[in-house]
N, C-alpha and C positions, 0 to 999 in steps of 0.2 A: 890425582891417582889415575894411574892406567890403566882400568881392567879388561881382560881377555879371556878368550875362550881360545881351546887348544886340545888337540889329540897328543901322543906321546906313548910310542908302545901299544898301539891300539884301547888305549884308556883316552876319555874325555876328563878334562879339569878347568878349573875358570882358575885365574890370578892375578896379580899385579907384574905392572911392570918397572922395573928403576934400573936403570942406564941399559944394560944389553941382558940382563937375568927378568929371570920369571918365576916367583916365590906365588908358590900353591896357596888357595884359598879353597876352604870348607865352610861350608853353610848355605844361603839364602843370596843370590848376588842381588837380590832387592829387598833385604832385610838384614837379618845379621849374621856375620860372618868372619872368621879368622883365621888367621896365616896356621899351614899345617907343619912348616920348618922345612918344606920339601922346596930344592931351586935347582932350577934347568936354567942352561942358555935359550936364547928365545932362537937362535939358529937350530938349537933341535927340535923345532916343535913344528907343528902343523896347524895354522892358525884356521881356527873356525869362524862366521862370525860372530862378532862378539857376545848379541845377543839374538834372540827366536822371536821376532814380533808375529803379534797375530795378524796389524796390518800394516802398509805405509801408507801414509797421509801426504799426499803430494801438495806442494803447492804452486803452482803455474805462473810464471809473469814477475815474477816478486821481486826482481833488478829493472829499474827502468834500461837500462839500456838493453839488455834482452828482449824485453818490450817491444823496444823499436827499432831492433834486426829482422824482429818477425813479424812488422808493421800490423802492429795491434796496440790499441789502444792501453794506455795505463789502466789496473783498473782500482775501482773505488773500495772495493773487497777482497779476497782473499779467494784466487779459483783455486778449487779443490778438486782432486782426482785421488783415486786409491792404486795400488801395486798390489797384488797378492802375496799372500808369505810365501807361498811357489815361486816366486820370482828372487829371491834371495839368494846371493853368491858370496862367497868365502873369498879374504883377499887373497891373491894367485891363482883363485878359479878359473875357467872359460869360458865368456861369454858366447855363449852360441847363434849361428844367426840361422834365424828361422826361415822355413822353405817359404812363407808367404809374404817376404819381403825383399826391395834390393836396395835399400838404404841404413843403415843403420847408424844414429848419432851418440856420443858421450854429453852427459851433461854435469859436469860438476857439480856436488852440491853439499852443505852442513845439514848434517841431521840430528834434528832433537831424540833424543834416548830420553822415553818414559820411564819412572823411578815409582809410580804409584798409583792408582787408580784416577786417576782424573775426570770430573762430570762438573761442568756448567764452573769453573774456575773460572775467579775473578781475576785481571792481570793481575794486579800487584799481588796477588796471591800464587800468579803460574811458578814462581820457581822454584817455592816447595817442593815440586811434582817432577823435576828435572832430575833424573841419573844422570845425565852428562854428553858429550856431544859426539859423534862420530864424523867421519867422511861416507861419504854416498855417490854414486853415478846412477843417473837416473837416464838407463840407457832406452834409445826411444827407436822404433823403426818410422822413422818422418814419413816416408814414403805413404804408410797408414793413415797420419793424424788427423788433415785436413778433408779428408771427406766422409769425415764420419760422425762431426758435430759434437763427440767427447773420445776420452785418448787411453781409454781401457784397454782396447785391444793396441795400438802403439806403443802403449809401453807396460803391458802385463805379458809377456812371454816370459816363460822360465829365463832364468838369470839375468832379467835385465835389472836386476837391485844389487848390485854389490855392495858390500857394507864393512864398515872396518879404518882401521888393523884391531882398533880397539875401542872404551868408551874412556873420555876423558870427563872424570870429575871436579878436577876444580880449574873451570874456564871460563873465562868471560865473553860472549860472543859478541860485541859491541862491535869488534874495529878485527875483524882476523882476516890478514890474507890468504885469500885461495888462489887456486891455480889448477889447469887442467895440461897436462901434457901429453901430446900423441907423438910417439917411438922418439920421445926427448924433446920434441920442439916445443914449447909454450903454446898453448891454443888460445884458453881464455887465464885473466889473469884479473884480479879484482876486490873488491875488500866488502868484508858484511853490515859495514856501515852504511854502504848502496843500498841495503836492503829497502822494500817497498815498506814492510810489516815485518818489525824484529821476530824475533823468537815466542818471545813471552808473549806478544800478541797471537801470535799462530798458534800457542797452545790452547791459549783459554778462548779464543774463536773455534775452532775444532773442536774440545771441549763441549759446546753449545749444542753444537750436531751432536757429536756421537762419544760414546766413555771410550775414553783412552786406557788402556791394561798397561800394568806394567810390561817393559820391553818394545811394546809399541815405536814406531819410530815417525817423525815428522817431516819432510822432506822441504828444506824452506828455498827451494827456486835453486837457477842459478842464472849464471851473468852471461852477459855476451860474447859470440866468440864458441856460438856451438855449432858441429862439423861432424859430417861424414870419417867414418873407420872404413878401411879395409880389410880380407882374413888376412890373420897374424898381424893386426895390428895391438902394438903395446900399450894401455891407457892406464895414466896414472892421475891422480885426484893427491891436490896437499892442504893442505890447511897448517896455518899455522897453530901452533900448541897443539895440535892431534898428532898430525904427522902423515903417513904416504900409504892411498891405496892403490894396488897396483893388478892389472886384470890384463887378458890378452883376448881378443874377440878372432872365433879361429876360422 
């Protein structure tokens, strides 16, 4: 299942999505919840994202071949960095580039969508705790990163999180291909089986450190093949079984 978040008439509503409609849901989008008989095209609507985490949970390095674009060693563990929930964009929003930088990159990437309160999760226990996956760009001002010993201020400006179109619930992220497109051309293109540390490992590792809230989001790396935007540049992020988000950096 597809769920979304969306304005329409200046009202907000969460729902599902099946082929090009969007049947309203009521209730709890992390407990329970049912269809209200109300359905819109998803062209009328104004997608939000999909869900409000309190943080992002990044994870750095997590493709070897990314790894060794940016000649740094594989690592043994999972690097962690956070995003602020300020940094969250709507798919179609605008990424904006900030006056204290002149580079700015796209990073494709799957993100885990937290379903439940998560603390000290064992793996074989993590997917209990899974709402389901999104698309992510984990946009970074490079120019920042490297001399600052961690990537808080590189990649926490307002909008560098976009998120979206929606959450998919029933997925399996073993083998999904992604792809990153700047103004149509393929940049990076790659599959999540490259992954260093799946999923369910990155939940209940993170878990360890810190409780994860429902809505929370995980950010599991991405792959090689990351590259400067220019203003009015088009960047779109796909994954396969989710489907296309799509941002303009102005």
């Amino acid at each position: 299942m597809k769920l979304l978040r969306y304005t329409h008439e200046g009202r907000e509503a969460f729902g599902f999505l099946r082929k090009d409609t969007v049947y309203e849901l009521r209730g709890d989008l992390f407990g329970e919840y049912e269809a209200t008989g109300a359905a819109l095209p998803l062209t009328a609507l104004t997608l939000l994202p999909p869900i409000n985490p309190t943080k992002a949970v990044c994870v750095g390095l997590n493709y070897r071949d990314h790894a060794e674009e940016m000649n740094l060693e594989i690592p043994d563990e999972p690097v962690l960095f956070l995003k602020p929930s300020t940094a969250l964009l709507p798919p179609g929003g605008t990424i904006r580039w900030p006056r204290l930088s002149s580079q700015i990159d796209y990073e494709g990437e799957l993100a885990i969508v937290i379903g439940k309160t998560a603390h000290e999760v064992p793996p074989e226990r993590a997917k209990e705790y899974i709402l389901g996956y999104t698309c992510a760009n984990d946009v970074t001002a490079r120019d920042l990163q490297p001399g600052h010993g961690q990537w808080t201020l590189a990649k926490g400006f307002d909008t560098f999180l976009p998120l979206g179109p929606w959450v998919e619930t029933m997925l399996d992220p073993g083998a999904l291909e992604i792809e990153t497109l700047l103004d149509g051309r393929v940049m990076q293109r790659s599959n999540t089986r490259h992954l260093i540390f799946d999923p369910l490992f990155l939940l209940s590792y993170v878990s360890q450190v810190m409780t994860l809230l429902p809505g929370d989001v995980i950010l599991t790396g991405t792959p090689s093949g990351v590259g400067p935007m220019v203003h009015g540049s088009q960047v779109e992020i796909r994954i396969e079984g989710i489907g296309s988000l799509q941002n303009t950096l102005e």
